[in-house]
LOBADO-470798 format. One record per residue (C-alpha): x, y, z. Coordinates in Angstrom, 3 decimals, decimal comma, padded with zeros to 6 digits, always signed. Each point is the difference from the previous one (the first is absolute). Example, Ala and Ser with C-alpha at 12.3 -4.5 7.8 and 13.67 -1.06 7.14 Angstrom:
<recs>
{c1 +012,300	c2 -004,500	c3 +007,800}
{c1 +001,370	c2 +003,440	c3 -000,660}
</recs>
This chain:
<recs>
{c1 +000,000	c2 +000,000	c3 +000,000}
{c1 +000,709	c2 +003,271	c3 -000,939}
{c1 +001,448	c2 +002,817	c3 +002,528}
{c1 -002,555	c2 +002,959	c3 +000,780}
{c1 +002,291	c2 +002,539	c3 +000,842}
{c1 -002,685	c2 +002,279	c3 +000,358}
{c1 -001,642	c2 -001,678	c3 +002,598}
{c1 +003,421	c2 -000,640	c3 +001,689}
{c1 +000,390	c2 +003,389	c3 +000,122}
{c1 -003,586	c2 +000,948	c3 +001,515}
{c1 +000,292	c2 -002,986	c3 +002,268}
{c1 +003,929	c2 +000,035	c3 +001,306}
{c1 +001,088	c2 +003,157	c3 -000,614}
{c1 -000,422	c2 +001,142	c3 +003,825}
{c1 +001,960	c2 -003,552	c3 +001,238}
{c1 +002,659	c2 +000,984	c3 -002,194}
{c1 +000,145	c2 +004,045	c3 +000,597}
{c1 +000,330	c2 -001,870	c3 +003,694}
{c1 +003,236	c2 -001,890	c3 -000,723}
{c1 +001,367	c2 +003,179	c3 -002,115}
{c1 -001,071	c2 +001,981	c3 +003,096}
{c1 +002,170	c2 -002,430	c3 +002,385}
{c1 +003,117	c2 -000,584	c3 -002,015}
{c1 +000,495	c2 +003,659	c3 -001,142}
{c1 -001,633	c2 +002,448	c3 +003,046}
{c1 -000,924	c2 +002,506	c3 -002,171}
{c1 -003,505	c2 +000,281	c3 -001,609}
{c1 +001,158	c2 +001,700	c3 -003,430}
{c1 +002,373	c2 -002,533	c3 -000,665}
{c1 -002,268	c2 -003,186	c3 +000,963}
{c1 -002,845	c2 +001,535	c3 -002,242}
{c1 +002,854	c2 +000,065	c3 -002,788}
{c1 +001,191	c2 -003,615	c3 +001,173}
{c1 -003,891	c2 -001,665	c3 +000,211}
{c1 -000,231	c2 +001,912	c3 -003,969}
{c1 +003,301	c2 -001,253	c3 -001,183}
{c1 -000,978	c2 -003,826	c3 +001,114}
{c1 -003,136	c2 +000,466	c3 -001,772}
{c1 +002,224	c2 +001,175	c3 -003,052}
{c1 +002,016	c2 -003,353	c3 +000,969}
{c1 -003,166	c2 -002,002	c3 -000,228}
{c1 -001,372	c2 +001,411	c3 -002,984}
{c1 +003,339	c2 -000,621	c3 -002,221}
{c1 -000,284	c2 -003,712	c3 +001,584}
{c1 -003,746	c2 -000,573	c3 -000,480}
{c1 +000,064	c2 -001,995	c3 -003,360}
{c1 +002,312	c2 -002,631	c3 +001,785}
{c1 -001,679	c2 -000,179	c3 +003,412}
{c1 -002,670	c2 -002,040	c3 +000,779}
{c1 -002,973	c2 +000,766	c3 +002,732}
{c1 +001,424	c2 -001,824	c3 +003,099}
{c1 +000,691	c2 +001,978	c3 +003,394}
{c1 -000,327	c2 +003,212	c3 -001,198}
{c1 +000,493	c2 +001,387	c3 +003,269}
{c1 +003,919	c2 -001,590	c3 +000,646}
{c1 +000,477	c2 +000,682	c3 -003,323}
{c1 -000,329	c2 +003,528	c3 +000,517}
{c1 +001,442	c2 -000,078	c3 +003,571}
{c1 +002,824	c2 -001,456	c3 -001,488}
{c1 +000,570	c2 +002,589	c3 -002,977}
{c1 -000,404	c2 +003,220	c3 +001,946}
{c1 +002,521	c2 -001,372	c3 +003,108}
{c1 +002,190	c2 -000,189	c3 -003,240}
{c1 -000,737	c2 +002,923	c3 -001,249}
{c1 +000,727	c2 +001,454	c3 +003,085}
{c1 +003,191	c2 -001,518	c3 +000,619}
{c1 +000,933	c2 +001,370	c3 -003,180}
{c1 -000,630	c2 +003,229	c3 +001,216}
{c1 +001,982	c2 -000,290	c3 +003,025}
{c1 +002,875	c2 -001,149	c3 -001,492}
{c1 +000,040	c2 +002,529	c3 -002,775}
{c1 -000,976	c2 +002,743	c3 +002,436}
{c1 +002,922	c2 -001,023	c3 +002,260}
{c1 +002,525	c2 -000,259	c3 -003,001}
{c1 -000,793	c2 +003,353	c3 -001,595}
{c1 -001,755	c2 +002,237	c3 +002,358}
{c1 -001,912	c2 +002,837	c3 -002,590}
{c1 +000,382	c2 +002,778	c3 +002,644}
{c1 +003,679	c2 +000,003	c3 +002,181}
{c1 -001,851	c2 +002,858	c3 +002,010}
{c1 -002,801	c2 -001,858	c3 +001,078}
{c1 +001,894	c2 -003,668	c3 +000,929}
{c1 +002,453	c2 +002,734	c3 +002,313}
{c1 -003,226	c2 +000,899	c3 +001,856}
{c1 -001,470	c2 -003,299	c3 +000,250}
{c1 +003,830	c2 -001,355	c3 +001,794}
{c1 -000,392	c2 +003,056	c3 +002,698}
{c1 -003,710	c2 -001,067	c3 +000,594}
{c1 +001,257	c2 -003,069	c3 +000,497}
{c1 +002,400	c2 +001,022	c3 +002,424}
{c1 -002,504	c2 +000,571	c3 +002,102}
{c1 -001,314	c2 -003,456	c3 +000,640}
{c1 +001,514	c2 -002,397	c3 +002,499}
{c1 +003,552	c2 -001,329	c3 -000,946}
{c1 -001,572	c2 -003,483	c3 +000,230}
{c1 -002,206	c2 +000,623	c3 -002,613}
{c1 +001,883	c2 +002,048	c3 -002,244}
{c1 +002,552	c2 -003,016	c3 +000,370}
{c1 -002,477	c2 -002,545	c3 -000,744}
{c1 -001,347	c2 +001,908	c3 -003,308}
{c1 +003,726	c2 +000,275	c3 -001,508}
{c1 +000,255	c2 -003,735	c3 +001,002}
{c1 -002,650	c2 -001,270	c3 -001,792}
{c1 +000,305	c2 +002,187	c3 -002,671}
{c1 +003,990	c2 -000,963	c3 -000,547}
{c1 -001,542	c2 -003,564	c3 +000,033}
{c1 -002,592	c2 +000,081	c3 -002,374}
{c1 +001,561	c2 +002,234	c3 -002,437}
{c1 +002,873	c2 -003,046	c3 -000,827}
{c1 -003,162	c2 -002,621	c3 -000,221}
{c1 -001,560	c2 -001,374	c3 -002,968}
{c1 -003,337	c2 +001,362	c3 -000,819}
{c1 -001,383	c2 -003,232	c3 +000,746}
{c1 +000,999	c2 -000,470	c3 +003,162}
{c1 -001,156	c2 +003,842	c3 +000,866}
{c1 -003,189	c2 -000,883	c3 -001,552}
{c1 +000,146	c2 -003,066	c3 +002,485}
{c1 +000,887	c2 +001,995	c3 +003,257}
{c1 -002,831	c2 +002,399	c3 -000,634}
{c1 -002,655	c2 -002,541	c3 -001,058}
{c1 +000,971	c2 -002,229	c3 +003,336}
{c1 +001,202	c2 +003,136	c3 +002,468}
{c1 -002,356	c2 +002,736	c3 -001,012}
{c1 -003,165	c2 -001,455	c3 -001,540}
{c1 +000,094	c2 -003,158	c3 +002,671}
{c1 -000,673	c2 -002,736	c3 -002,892}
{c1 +001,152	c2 -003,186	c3 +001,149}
{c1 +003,322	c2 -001,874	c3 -001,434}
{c1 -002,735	c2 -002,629	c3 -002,142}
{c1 -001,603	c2 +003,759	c3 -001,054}
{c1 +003,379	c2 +001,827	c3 -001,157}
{c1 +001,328	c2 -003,280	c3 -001,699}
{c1 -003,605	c2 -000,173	c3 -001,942}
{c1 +000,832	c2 +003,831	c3 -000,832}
{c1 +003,291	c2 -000,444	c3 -001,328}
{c1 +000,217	c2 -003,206	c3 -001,263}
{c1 +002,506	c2 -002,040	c3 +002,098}
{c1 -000,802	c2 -002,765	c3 +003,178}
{c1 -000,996	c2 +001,462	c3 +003,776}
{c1 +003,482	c2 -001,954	c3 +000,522}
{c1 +001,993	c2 +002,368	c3 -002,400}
{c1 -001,801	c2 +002,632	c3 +001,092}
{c1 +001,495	c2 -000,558	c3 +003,695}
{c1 +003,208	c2 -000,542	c3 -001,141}
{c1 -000,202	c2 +003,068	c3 -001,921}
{c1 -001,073	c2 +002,381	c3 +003,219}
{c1 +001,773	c2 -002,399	c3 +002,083}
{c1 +003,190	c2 +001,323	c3 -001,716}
{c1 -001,657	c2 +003,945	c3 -000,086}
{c1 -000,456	c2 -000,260	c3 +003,975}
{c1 +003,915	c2 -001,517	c3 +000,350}
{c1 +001,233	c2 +002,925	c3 -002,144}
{c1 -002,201	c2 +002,714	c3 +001,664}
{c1 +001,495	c2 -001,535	c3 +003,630}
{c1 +003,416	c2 +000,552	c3 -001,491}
{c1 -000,414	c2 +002,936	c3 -001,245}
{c1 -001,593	c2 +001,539	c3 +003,154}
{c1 +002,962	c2 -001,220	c3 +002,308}
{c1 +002,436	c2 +001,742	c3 -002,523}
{c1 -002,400	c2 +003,287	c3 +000,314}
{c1 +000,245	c2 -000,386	c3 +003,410}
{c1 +004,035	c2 -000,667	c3 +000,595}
{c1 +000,140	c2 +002,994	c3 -002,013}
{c1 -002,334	c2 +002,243	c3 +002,407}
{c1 +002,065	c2 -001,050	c3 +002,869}
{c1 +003,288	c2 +000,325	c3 -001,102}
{c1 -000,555	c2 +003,823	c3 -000,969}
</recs>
């Protein structure tokens, strides 16, 4: 069967302004994020077929997203504005601000797939069966997969944190 990407869109366009909401924090960009994936969707339709339309497009916008991020992070558009987003951030709790450079050294030297994992599993709560359904692979390679993410965060945050004390 055929996909309706009109009906997608009048039926799952809030979930997925939702995720873009989540990932991004910022309303203009996750409106542009939930239209790109629909632009992602419509490019795809002739090829896709009408099964779990909802993870389908759960799974395109967190990549979307993602995409973002990573672009975002490698070419910021406006030099002024990431200078006043690091001195907000100076604000918050060392802990926190430690934790957020942490994870974001971390996931910035992961595959996509395995992001795509840790937020299907760590931010939407979908079960290891669930995220392996989603991406294509076993629950088991699935654990190995994050099992490997959570043993590289751990090392990662007891460098961070030798570092912090030794200054």
């Amino acid at each position: 069967m055929a996909v309706d990407v009109d009906a997608y869109y009048r039926d799952l366009a809030p979930m997925v302004l939702r995720r873009c909401r989540r990932l991004l924090r910022d309303e203009e960009r996750a409106v542009d994020a939930m239209h790109d994936t629909f632009v992602n969707l419509l490019r795809a339709e002739d090829r896709l077929r009408d099964e779990a339309p909802a993870s389908l497009l759960l799974r395109i916008a967190t990549r979307v997203c993602l995409n973002l991020l990573r672009t975002e992070r490698r070419r910021p558009e406006d030099r002024d504005e990431a200078a006043l987003l690091a001195i907000a951030a100076a604000d918050e709790p060392e802990a926190r601000s430690l934790s957020r450079l942490v994870v974001g050294r971390l996931l910035g030297r992961e595959q996509e797939s395995t992001r795509v994992m840790a937020v299907l599993h760590y931010v939407d709560g979908l079960t290891l069966e669930e995220v392996g359904r989603e991406v294509g692979l076993t629950a088991a390679a699935v654990r190995k997969r994050l099992g490997g993410l959570r043993r590289r965060a751990a090392e990662q945050a007891g460098a961070a944190s030798e570092t912090e004390v030794q200054r």
